[in-house]
Biotite code that builds the C-alpha atoms (Angstrom):
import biotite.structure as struc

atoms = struc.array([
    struc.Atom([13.297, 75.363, 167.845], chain_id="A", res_id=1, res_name="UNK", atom_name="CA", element="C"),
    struc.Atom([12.819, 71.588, 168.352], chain_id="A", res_id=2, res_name="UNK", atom_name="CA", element="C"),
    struc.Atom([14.918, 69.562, 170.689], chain_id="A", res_id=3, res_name="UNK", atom_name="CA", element="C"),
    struc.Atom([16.850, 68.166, 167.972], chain_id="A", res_id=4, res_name="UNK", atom_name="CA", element="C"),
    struc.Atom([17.781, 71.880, 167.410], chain_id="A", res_id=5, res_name="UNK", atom_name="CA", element="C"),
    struc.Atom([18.206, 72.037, 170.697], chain_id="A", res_id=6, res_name="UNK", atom_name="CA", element="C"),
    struc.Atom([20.576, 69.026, 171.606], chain_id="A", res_id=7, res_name="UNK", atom_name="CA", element="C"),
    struc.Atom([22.890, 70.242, 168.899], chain_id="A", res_id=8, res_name="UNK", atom_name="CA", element="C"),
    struc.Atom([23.253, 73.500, 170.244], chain_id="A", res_id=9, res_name="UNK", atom_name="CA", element="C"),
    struc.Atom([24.260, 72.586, 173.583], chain_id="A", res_id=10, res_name="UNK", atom_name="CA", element="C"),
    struc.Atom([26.798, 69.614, 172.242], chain_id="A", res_id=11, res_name="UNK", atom_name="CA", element="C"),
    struc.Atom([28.395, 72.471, 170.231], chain_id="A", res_id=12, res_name="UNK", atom_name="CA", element="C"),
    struc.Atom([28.340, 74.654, 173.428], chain_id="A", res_id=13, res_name="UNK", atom_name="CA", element="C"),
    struc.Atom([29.756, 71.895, 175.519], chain_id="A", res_id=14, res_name="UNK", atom_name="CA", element="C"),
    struc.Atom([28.967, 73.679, 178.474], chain_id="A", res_id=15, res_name="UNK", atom_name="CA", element="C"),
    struc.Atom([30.620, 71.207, 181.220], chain_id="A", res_id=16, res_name="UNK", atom_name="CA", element="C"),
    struc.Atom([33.607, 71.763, 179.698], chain_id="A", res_id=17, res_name="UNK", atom_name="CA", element="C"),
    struc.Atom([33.450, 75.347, 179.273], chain_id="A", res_id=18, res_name="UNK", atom_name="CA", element="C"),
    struc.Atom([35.227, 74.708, 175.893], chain_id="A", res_id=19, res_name="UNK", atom_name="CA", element="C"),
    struc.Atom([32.570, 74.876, 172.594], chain_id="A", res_id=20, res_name="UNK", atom_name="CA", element="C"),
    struc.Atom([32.997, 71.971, 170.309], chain_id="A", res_id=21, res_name="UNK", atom_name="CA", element="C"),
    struc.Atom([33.874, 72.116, 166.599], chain_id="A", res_id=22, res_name="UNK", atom_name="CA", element="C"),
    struc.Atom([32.144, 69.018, 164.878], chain_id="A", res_id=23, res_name="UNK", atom_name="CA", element="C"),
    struc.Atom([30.733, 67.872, 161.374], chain_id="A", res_id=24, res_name="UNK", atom_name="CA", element="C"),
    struc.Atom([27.030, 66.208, 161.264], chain_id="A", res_id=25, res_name="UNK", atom_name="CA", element="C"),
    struc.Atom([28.056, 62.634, 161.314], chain_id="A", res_id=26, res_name="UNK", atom_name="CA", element="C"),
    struc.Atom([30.230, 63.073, 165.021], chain_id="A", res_id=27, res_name="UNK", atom_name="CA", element="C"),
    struc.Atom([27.361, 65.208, 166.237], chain_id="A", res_id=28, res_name="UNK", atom_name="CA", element="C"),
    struc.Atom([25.156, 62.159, 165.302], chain_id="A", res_id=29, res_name="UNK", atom_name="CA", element="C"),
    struc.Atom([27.339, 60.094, 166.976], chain_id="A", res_id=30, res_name="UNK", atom_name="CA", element="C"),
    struc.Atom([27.426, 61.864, 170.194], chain_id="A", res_id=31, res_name="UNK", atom_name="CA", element="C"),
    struc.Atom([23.539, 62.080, 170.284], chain_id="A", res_id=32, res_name="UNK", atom_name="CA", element="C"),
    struc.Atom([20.348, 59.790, 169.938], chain_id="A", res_id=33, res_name="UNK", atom_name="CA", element="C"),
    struc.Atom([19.563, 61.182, 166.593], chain_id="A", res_id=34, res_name="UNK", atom_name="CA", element="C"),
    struc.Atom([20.048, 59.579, 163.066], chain_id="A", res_id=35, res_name="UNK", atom_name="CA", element="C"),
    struc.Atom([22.759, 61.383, 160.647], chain_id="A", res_id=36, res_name="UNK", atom_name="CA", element="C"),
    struc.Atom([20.070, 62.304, 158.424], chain_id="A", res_id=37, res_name="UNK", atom_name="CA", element="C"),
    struc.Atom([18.424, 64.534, 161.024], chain_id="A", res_id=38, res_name="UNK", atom_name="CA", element="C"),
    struc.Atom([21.205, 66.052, 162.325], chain_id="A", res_id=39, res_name="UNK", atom_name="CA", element="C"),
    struc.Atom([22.445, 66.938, 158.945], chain_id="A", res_id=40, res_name="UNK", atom_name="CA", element="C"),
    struc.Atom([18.742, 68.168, 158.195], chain_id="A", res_id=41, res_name="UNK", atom_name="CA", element="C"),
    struc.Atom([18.650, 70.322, 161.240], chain_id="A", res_id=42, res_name="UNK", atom_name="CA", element="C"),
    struc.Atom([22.467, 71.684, 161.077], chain_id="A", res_id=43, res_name="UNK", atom_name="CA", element="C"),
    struc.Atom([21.280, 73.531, 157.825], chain_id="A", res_id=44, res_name="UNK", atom_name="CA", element="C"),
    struc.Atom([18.173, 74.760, 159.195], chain_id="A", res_id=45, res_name="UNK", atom_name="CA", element="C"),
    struc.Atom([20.593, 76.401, 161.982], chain_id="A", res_id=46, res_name="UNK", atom_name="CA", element="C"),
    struc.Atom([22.754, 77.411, 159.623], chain_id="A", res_id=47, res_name="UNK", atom_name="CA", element="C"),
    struc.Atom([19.963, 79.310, 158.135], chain_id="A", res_id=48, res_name="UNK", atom_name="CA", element="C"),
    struc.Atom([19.202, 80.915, 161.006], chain_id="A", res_id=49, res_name="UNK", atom_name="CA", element="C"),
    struc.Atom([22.808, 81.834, 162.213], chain_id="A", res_id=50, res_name="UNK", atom_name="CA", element="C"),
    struc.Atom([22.841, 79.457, 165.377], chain_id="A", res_id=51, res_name="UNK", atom_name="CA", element="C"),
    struc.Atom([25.632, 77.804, 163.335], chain_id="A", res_id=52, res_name="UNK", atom_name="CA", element="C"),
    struc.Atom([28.651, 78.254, 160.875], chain_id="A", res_id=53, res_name="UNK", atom_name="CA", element="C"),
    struc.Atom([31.000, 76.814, 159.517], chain_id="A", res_id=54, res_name="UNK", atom_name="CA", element="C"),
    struc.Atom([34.297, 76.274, 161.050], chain_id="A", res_id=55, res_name="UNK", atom_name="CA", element="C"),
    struc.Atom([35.870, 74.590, 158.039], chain_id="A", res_id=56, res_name="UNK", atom_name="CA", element="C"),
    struc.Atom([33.634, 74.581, 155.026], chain_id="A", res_id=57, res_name="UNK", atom_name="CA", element="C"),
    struc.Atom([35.325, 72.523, 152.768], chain_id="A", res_id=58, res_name="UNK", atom_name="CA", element="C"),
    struc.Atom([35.354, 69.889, 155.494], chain_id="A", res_id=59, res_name="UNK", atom_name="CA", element="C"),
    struc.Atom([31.783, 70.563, 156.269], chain_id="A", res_id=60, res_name="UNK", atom_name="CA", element="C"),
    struc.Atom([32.665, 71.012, 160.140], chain_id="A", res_id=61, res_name="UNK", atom_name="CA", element="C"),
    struc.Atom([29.876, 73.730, 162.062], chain_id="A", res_id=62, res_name="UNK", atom_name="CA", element="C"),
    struc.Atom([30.549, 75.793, 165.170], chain_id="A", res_id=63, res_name="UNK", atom_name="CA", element="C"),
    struc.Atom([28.657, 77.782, 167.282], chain_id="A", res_id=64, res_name="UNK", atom_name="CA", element="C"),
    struc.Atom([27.712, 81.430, 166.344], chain_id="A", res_id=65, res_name="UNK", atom_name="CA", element="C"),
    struc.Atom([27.446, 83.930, 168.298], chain_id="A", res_id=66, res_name="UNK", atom_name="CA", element="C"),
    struc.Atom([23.801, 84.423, 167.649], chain_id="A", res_id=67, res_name="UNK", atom_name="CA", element="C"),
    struc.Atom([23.557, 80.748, 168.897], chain_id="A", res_id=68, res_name="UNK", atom_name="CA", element="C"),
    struc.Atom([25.759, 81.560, 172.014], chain_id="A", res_id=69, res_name="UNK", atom_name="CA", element="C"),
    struc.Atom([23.133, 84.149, 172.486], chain_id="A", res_id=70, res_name="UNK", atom_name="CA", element="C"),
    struc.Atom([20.285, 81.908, 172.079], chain_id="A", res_id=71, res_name="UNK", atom_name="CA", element="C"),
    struc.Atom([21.522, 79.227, 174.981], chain_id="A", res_id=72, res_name="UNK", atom_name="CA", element="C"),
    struc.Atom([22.219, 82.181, 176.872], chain_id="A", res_id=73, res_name="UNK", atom_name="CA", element="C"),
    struc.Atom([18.893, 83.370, 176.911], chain_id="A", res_id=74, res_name="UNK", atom_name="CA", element="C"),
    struc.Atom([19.333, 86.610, 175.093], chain_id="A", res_id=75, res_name="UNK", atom_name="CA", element="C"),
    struc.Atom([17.608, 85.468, 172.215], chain_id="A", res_id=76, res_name="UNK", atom_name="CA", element="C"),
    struc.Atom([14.104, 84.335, 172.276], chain_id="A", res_id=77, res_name="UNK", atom_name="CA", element="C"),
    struc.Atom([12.966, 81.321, 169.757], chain_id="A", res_id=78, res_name="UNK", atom_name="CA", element="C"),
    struc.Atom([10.108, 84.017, 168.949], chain_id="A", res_id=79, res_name="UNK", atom_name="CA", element="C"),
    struc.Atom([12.563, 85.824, 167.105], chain_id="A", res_id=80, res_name="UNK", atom_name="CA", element="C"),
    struc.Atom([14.288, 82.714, 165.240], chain_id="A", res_id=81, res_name="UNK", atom_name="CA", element="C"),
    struc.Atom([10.723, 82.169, 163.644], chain_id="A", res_id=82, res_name="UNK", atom_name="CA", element="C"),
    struc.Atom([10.233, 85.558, 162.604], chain_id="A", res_id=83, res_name="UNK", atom_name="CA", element="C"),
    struc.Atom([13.017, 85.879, 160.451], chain_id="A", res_id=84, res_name="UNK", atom_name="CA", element="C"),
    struc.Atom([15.150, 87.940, 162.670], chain_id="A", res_id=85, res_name="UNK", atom_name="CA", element="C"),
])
């Protein structure tokens, strides 16, 4: 988990708001201090893991999963995003 990982999660999560986020790798960009090649980088690395999935496919738009609910929350340790699990 790096913080770019990290600063998309929580954008997603849009905690303040207590209303998640539904966005595609360019607005996520946008909305952070990371380039649109990074984000789009790390958005399928996520994906990989189940942090993220799609929302709308075809329009390449990524929400938060549960497993990445879980992982802000606490409930899921990084140690077991590395492992495979």
């Amino acid at each position: 988990m790096t913080p770019v990982d990290r600063d998309i999660l929580e954008l997603l999560q849009n905690e303040p708001a207590n209303r998640e986020l539904v966005l595609t790798p360019r607005l996520i960009s946008a909305n952070l201090d990371w380039g649109r090649e990074t984000i789009r980088e790390h958005m399928l690395a996520l994906r990989d893991h189940g942090l993220v999935e799609y929302y709308d496919e075809e329009a390449g738009i990524y929400q938060l999963s549960q497993r990445g609910r879980n992982y802000l929350s606490g409930d899921l340790d990084a140690e077991e995003l590395e492992d495979g699990a």
